[in-house]
KEKE-3310 file (N, C-alpha, C; in steps of 0.2 Angstrom, whole numbers, plus 5000, padded with zeros to 4 digits):
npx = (5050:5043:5049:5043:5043:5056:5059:5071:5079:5075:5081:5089:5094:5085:5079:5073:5075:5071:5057:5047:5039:5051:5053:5062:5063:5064:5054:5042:5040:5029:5025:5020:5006:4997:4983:4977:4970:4978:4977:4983:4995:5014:5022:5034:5043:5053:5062:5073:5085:5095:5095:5092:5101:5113:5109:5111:5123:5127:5136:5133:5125:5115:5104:5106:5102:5088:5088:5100:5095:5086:5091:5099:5088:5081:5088:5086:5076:5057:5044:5032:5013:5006:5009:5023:5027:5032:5032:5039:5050:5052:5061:5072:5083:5088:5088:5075:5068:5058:5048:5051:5047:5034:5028:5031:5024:5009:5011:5013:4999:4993:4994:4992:4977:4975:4973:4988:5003:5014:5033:5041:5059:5075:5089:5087:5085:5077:5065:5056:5048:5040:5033:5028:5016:5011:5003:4994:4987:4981:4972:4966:4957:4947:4947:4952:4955:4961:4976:4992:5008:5025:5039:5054:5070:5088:5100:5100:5091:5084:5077:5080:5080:5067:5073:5082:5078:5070:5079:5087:5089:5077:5064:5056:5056:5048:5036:5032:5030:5018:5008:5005:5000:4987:4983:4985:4990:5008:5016:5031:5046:5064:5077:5090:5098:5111:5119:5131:5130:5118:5115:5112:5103:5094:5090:5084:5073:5066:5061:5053:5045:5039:5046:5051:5066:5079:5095:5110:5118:5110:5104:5103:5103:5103:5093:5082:5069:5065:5065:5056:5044:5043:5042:5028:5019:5022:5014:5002:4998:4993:4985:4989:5006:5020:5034:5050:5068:5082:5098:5112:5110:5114:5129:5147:5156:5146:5136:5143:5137:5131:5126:5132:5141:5142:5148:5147:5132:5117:5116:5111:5103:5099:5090:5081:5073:5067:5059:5052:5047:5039:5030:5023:5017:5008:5000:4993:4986:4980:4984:4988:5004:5005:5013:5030:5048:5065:5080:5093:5102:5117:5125:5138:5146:5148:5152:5157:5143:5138:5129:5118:5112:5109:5100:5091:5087:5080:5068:5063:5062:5053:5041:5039:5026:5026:5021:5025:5039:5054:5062:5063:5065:5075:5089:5079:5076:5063:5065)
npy = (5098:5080:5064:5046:5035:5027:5010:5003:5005:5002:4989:4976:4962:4947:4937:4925:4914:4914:4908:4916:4932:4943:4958:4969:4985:4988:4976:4981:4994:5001:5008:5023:5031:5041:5037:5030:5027:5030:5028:5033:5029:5030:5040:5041:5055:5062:5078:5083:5094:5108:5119:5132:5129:5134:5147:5153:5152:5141:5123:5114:5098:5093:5088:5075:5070:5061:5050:5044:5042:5034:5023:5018:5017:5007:4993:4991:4986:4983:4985:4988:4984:4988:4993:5005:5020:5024:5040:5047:5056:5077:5085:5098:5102:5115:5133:5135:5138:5140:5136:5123:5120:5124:5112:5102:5107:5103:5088:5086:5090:5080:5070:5071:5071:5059:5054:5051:5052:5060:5060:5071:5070:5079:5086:5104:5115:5123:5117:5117:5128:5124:5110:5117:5126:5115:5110:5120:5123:5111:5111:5122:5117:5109:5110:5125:5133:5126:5126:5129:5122:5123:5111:5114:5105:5111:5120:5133:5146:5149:5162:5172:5186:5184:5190:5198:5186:5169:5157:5144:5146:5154:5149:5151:5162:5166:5157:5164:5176:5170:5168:5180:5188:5181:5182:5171:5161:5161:5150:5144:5134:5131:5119:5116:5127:5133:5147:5154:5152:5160:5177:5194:5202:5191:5183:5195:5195:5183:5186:5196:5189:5181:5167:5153:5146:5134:5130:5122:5117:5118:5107:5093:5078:5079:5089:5085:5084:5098:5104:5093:5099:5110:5104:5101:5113:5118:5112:5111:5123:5122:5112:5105:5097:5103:5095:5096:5092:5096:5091:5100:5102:5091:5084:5086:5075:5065:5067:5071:5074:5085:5102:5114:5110:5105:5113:5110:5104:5093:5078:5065:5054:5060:5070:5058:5052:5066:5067:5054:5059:5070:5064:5058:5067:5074:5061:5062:5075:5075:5083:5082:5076:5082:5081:5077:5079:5079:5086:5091:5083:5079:5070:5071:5075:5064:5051:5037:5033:5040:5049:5048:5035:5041:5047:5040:5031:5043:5044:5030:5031:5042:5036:5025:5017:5017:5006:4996:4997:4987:4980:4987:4986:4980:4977:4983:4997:5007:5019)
npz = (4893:4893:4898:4898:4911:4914:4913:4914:4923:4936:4942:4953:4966:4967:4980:4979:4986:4999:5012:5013:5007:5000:4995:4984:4979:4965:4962:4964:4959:4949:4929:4928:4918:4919:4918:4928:4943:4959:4972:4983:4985:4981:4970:4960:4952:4942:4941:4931:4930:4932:4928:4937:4946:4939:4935:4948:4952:4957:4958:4941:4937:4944:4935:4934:4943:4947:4941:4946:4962:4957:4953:4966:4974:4970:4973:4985:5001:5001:5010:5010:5008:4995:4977:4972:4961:4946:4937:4928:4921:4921:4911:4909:4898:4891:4896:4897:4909:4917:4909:4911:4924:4925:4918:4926:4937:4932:4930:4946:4950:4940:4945:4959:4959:4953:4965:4972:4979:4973:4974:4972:4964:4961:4952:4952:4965:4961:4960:4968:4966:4956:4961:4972:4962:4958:4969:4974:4962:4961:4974:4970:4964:4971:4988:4991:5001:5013:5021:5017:5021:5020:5025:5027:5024:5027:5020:5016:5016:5003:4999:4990:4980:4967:4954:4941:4936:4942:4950:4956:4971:4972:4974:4988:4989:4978:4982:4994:4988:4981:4989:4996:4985:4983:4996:5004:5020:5022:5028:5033:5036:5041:5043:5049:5045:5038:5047:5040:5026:5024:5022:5030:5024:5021:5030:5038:5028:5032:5044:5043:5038:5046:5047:5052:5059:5060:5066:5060:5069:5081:5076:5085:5090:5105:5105:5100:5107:5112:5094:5093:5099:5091:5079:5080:5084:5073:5064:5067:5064:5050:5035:5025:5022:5014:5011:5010:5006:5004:4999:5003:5016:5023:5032:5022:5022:5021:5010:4997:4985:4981:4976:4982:4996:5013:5027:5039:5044:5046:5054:5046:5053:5062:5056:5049:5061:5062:5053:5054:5067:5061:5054:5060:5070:5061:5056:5070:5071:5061:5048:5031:5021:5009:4999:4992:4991:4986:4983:4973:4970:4963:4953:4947:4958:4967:4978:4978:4976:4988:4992:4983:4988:5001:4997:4995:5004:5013:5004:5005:5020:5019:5011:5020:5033:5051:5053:5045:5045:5046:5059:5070:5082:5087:5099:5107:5106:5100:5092)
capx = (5049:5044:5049:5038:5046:5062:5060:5075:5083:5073:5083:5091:5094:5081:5079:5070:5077:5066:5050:5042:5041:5058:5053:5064:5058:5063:5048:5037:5038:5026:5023:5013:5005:4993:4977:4976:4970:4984:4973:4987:5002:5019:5022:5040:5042:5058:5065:5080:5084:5098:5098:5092:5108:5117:5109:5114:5132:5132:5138:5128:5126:5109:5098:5106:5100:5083:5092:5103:5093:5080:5098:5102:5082:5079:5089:5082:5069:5052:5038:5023:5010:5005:5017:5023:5023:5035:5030:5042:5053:5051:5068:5075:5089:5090:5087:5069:5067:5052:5040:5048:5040:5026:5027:5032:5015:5003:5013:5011:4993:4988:4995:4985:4970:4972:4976:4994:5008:5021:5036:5050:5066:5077:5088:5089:5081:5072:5060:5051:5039:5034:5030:5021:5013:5008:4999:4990:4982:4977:4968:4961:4948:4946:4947:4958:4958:4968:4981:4998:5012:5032:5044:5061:5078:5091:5107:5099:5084:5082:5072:5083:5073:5071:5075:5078:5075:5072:5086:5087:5090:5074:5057:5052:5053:5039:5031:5029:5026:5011:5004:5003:4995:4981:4979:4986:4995:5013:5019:5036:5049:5069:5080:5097:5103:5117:5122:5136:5127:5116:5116:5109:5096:5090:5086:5078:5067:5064:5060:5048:5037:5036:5047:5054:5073:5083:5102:5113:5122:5104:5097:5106:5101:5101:5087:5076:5063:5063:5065:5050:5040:5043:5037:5020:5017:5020:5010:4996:4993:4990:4980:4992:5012:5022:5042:5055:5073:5089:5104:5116:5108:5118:5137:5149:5157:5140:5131:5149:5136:5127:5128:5135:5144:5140:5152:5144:5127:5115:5117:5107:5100:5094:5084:5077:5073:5064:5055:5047:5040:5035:5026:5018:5013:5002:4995:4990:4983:4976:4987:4991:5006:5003:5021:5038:5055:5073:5083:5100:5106:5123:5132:5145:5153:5146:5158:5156:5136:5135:5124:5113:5112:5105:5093:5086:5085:5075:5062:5061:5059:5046:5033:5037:5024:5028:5020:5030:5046:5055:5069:5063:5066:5084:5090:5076:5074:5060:5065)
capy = (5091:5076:5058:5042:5032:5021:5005:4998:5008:4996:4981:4973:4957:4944:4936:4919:4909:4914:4907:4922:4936:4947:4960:4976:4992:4985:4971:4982:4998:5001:5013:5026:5037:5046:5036:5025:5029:5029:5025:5036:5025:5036:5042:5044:5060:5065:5084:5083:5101:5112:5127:5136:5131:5136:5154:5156:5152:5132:5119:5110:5092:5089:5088:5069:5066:5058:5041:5039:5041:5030:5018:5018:5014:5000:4986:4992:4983:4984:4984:4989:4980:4989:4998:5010:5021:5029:5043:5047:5064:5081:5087:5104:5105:5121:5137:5139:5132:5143:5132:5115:5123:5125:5105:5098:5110:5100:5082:5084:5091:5076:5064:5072:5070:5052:5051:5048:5053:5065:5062:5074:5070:5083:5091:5110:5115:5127:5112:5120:5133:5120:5108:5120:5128:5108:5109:5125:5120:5106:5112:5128:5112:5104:5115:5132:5136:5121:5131:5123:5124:5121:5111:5115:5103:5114:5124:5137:5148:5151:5166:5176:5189:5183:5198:5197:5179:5164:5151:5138:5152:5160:5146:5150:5169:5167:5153:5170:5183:5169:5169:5190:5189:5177:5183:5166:5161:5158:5143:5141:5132:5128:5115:5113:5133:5136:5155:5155:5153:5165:5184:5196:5204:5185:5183:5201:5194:5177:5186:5199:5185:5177:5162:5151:5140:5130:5130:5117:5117:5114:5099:5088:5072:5082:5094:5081:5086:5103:5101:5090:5105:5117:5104:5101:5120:5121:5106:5114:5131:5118:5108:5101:5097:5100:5092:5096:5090:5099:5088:5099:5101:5087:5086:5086:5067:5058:5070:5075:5075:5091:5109:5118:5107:5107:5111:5106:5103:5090:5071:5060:5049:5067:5069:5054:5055:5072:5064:5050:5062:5074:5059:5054:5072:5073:5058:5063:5079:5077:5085:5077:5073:5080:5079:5076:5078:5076:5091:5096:5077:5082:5064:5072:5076:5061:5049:5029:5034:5041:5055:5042:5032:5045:5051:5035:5031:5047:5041:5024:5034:5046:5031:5020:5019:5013:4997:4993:4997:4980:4977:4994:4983:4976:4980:4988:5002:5008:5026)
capz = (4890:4898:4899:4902:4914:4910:4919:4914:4929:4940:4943:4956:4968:4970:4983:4977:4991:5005:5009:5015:5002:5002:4989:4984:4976:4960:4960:4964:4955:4939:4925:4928:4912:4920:4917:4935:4950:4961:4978:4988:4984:4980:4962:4958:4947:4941:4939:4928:4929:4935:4925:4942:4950:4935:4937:4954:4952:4959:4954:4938:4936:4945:4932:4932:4948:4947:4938:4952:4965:4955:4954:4973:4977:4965:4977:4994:5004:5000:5014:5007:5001:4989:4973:4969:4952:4942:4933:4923:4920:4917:4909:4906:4894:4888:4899:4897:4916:4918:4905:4915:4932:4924:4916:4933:4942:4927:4931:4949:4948:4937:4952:4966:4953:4953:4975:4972:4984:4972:4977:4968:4963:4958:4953:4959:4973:4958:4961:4972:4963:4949:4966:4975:4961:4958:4973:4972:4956:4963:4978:4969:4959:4977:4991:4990:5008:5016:5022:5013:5026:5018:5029:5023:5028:5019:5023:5014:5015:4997:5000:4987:4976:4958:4950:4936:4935:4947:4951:4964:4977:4976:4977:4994:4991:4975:4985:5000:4984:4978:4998:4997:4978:4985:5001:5008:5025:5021:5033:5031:5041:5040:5046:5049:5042:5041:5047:5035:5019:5021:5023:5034:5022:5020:5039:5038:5028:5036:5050:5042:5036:5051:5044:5057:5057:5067:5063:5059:5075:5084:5074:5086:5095:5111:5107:5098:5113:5106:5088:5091:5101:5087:5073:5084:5083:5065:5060:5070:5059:5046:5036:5019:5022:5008:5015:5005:5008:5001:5003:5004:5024:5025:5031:5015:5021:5018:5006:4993:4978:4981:4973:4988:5001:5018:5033:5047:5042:5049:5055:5042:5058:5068:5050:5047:5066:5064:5047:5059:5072:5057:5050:5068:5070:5055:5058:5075:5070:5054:5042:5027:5019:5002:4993:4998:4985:4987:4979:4973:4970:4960:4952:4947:4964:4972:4981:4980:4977:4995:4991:4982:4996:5005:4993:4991:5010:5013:5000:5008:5026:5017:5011:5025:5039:5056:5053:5039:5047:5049:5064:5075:5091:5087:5103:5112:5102:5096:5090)
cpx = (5048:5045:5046:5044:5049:5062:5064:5081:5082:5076:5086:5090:5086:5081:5073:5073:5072:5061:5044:5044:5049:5057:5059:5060:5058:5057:5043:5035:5033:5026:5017:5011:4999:4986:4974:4977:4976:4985:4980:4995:5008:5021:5030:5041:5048:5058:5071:5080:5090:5101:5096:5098:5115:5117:5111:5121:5131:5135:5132:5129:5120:5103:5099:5104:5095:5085:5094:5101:5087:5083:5097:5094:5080:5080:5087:5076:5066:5047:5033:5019:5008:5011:5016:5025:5030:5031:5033:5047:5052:5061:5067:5082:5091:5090:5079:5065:5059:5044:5043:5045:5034:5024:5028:5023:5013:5006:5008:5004:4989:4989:4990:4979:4970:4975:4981:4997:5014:5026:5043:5057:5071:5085:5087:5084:5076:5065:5053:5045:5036:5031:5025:5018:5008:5001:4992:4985:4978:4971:4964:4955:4947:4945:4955:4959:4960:4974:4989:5005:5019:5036:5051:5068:5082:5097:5106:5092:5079:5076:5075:5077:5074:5070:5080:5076:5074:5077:5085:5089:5085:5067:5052:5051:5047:5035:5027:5028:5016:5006:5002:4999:4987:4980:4978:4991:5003:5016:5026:5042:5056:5072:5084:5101:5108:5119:5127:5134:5121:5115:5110:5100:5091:5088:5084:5074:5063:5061:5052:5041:5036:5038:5053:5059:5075:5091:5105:5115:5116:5101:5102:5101:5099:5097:5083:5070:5059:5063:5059:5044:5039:5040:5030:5016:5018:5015:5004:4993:4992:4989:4984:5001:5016:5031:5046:5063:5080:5093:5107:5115:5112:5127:5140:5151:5151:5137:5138:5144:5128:5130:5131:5135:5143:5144:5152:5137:5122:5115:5113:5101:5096:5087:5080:5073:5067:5061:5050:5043:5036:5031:5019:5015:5007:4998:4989:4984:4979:4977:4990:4998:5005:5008:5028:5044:5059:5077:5091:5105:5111:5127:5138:5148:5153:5152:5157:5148:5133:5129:5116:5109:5107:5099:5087:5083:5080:5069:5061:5058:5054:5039:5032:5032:5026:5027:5024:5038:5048:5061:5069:5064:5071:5084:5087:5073:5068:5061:5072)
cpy = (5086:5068:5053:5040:5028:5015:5001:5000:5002:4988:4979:4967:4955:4939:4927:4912:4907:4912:4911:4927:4943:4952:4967:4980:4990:4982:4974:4991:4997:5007:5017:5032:5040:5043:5031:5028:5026:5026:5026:5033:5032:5035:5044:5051:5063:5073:5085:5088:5103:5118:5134:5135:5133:5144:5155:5153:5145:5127:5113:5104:5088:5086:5078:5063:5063:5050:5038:5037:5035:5022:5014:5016:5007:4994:4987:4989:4984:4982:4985:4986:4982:4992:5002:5012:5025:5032:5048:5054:5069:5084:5094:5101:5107:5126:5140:5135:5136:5139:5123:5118:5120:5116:5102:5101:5104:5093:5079:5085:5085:5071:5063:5070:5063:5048:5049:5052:5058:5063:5064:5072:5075:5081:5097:5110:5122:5122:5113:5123:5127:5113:5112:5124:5119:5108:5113:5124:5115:5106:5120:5124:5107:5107:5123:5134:5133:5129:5123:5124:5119:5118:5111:5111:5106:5119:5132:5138:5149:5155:5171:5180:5187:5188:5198:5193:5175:5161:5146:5141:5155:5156:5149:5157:5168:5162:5161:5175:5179:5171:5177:5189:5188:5177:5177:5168:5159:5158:5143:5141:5127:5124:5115:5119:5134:5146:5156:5158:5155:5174:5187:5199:5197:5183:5189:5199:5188:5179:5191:5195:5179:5168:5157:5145:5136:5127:5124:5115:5115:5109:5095:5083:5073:5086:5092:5085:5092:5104:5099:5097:5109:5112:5103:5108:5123:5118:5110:5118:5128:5112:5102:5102:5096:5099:5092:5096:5091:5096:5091:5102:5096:5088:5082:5076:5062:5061:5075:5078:5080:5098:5115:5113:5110:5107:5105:5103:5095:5081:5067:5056:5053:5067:5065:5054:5059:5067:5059:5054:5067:5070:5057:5061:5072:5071:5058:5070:5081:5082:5078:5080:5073:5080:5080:5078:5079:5080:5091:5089:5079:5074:5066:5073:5071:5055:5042:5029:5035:5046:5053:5039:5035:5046:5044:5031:5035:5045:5036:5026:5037:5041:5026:5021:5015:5005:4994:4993:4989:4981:4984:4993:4981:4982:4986:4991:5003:5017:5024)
cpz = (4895:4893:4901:4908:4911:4915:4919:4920:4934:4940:4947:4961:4966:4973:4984:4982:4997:5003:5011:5010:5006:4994:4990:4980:4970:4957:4961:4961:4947:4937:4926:4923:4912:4920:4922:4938:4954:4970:4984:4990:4981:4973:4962:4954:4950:4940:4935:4923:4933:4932:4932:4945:4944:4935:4945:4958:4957:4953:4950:4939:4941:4941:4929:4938:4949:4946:4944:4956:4963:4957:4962:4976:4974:4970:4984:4997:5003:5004:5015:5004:4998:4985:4971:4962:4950:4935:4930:4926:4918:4916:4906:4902:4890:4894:4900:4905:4919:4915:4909:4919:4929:4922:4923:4938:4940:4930:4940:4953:4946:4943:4959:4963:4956:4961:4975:4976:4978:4977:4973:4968:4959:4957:4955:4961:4968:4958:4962:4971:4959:4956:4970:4970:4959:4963:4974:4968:4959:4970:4976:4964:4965:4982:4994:4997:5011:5014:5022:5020:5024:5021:5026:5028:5021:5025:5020:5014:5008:4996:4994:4981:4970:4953:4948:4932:4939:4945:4958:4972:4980:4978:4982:4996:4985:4978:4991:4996:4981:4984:4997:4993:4980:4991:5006:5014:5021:5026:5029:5035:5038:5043:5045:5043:5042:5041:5042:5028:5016:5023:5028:5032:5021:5028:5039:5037:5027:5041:5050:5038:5037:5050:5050:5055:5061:5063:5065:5066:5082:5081:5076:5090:5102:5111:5103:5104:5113:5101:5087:5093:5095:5080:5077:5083:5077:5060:5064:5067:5053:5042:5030:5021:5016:5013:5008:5007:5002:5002:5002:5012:5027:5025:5026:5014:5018:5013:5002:4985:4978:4976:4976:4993:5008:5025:5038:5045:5047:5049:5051:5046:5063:5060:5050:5054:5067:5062:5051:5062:5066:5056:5057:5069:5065:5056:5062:5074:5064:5048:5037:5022:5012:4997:4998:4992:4988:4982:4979:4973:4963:4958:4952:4950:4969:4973:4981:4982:4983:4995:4988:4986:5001:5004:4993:4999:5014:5009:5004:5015:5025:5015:5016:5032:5046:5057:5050:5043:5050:5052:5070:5081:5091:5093:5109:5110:5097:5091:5086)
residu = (UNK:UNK:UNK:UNK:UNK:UNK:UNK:UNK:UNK:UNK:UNK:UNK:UNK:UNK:UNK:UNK:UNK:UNK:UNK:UNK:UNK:UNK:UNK:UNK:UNK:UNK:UNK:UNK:UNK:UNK:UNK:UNK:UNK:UNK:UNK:UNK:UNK:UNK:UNK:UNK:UNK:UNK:UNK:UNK:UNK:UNK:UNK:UNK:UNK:UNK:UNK:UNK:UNK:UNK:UNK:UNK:UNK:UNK:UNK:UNK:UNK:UNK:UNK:UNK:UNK:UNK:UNK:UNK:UNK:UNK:UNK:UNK:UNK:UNK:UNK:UNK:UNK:UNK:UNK:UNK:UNK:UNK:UNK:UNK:UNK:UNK:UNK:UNK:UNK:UNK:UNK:UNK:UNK:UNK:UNK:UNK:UNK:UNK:UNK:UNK:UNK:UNK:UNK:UNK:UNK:UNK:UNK:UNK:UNK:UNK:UNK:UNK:UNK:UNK:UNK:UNK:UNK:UNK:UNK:UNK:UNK:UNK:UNK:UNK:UNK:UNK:UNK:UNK:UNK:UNK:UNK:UNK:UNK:UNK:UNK:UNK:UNK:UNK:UNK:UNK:UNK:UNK:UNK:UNK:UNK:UNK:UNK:UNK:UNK:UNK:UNK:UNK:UNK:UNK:UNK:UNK:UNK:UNK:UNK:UNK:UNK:UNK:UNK:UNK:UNK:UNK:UNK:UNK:UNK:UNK:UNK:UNK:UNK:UNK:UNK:UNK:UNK:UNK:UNK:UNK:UNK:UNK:UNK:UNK:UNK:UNK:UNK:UNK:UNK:UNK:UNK:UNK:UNK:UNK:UNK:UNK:UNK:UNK:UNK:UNK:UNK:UNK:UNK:UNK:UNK:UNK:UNK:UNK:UNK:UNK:UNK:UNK:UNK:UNK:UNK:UNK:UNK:UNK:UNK:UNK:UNK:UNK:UNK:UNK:UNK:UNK:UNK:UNK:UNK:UNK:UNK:UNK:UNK:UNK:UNK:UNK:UNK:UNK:UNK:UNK:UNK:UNK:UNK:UNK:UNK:UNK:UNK:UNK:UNK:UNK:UNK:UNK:UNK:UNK:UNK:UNK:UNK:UNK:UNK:UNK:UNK:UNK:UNK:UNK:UNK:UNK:UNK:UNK:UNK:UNK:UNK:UNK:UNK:UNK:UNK:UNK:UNK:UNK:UNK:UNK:UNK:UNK:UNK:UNK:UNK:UNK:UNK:UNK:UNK:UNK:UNK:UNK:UNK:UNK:UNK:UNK:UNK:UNK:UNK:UNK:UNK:UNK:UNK:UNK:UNK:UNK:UNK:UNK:UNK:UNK:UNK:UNK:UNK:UNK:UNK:UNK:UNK:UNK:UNK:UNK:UNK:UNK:UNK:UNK:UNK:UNK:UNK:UNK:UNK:UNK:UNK:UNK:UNK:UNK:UNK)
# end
């Protein structure tokens, strides 16, 4: 099933004092229903789904995370001049999570159509197939040989087999059975694993299809240097980046309103961090930047909307381009 857009989520301050414009996200989101070109601006598009994390034994209660994070972005700066679009939701709620996949592909297929930016909100991290089958479709009526290349922030591989169904465990094993079927490369790259949470056969077959990680305990501040080396050489083998951000990569204090909580997990500020040089890579190299989303947002366990916060933070770091960043020299700093 899908939903237009509810804009009545968009509200917060305004700042009608200043004499230079002070807009938030609120004043500059619109309606988007498919029939405007989008001239590469970012496209909101909910997933309000978590019957995938229901089949793989987490905890439910994402399928109400699109709102929040829509919530927690509304009063945030806005340093773009152009707007952006909300385009609405795709909602599962019932078990037939296989025909959303498929409503979410068509959604973000009609987006790419009109040069829009996708950027998912979910939602389980079952997100993934109906995102990348989104894209597929859409480069098999453009061009089908662009080699698509997955970057994964996540504490899990979700490689799991989907036998005898999918669930929010398995995406990025049918993302590696589509690649075999079609005789495509499958690129795909983790961040911030955690050893714990997943098993041996699942690094088996991490390793036998050539899938490259970096464990929690390495996405630190100290091997940014490295960290950056290895995204430079994954952005190289290709041509379209799809970035997909699991919060429960993140540690459980800042990130409580996920579907599996995170020990150790990764620094929010080492993140955002990578997501800048990933962005400045691209650039350089001429990869694009063709969808991005924000999985496995859980209210129900979330802590004084810290997990919101976040989500909605990442968004804001995801369309932001360096120009646009305002206050990056407080202090010297430009990183």
């Amino acid at each position: 099933m899908f939903k237009p857009a509810d804009m009545t989520v968009w509200q917060g301050r305004i700042d009608d004092e200043e004499a230079s414009p002070a807009l938030r996200w609120h004043q500059k989101v619109k309606p988007w229903i498919g029939d405007t070109e989008l001239g590469h601006a970012p496209a909101l598009l909910g997933f309000a789904c978590d019957e995938g994390v229901r089949r793989n034994k987490g905890r439910p209660g994402a399928r109400y995370g699109p709102r929040v994070i829509r919530t927690a972005l509304a009063n945030m700066a806005y340093f773009r001049d152009e707007p952006a679009f909300d385009a609405g939701d795709v909602v599962c709620d019932d078990q037939y999570l296989e025909q959303a996949q498929t409503t979410l592909a068509e959604h973000v297929t009609a987006i790419l159509g009109k040069n829009g930016f996708p950027l998912v909100l979910g939602g389980g991290h079952e997100v993934a197939w109906g995102s990348f089958l989104g894209i597929v479709n859409y480069l098999k009526d453009t061009d089908s040989t662009r080699r698509v290349g997955v970057l994964n922030f996540d504490a899990h591989f979700d490689l799991r087999n989907p036998q005898p169904q999918c669930s929010s465990g398995t995406p990025f094993r049918q993302i590696a059975h589509w690649c075999a079927t079609h005789n495509r490369p499958f690129h795909y790259a983790v961040f911030g694993l955690s050893p714990t949470a997943n098993t041996s056969a699942l690094f088996e077959f991490a390793k036998k299809h050539q899938v490259s990680w970096c464990l929690d305990i390495d996405c630190a501040l100290t091997r940014l240097p490295e960290i950056n080396a290895e995204l430079f050489h994954f952005v190289q083998r290709i041509d379209d980046l799809y970035l997909t951000i699991c919060l429960d990569v993140f540690p459980a204090g800042v990130a409580p309103g996920v579907s599996a909580p995170a020990t150790i997990g990764v620094e929010p500020g080492v993140a955002i961090r990578l997501i800048r040089a990933l962005k400045a890579l691209c650039a350089e190299h001429h990869v694009r930047l063709i969808l991005a989303e924000i999985a496995e947002m859980n209210p129900e366990y979330d802590l004084d909307g810290r997990t919101a916060k976040l989500a909605a933070r990442l968004v804001h770091e995801i369309v932001t381009t360096p120009n646009e960043r305002i206050g990056q020299d407080v202090g010297g700093s430009r990183y």
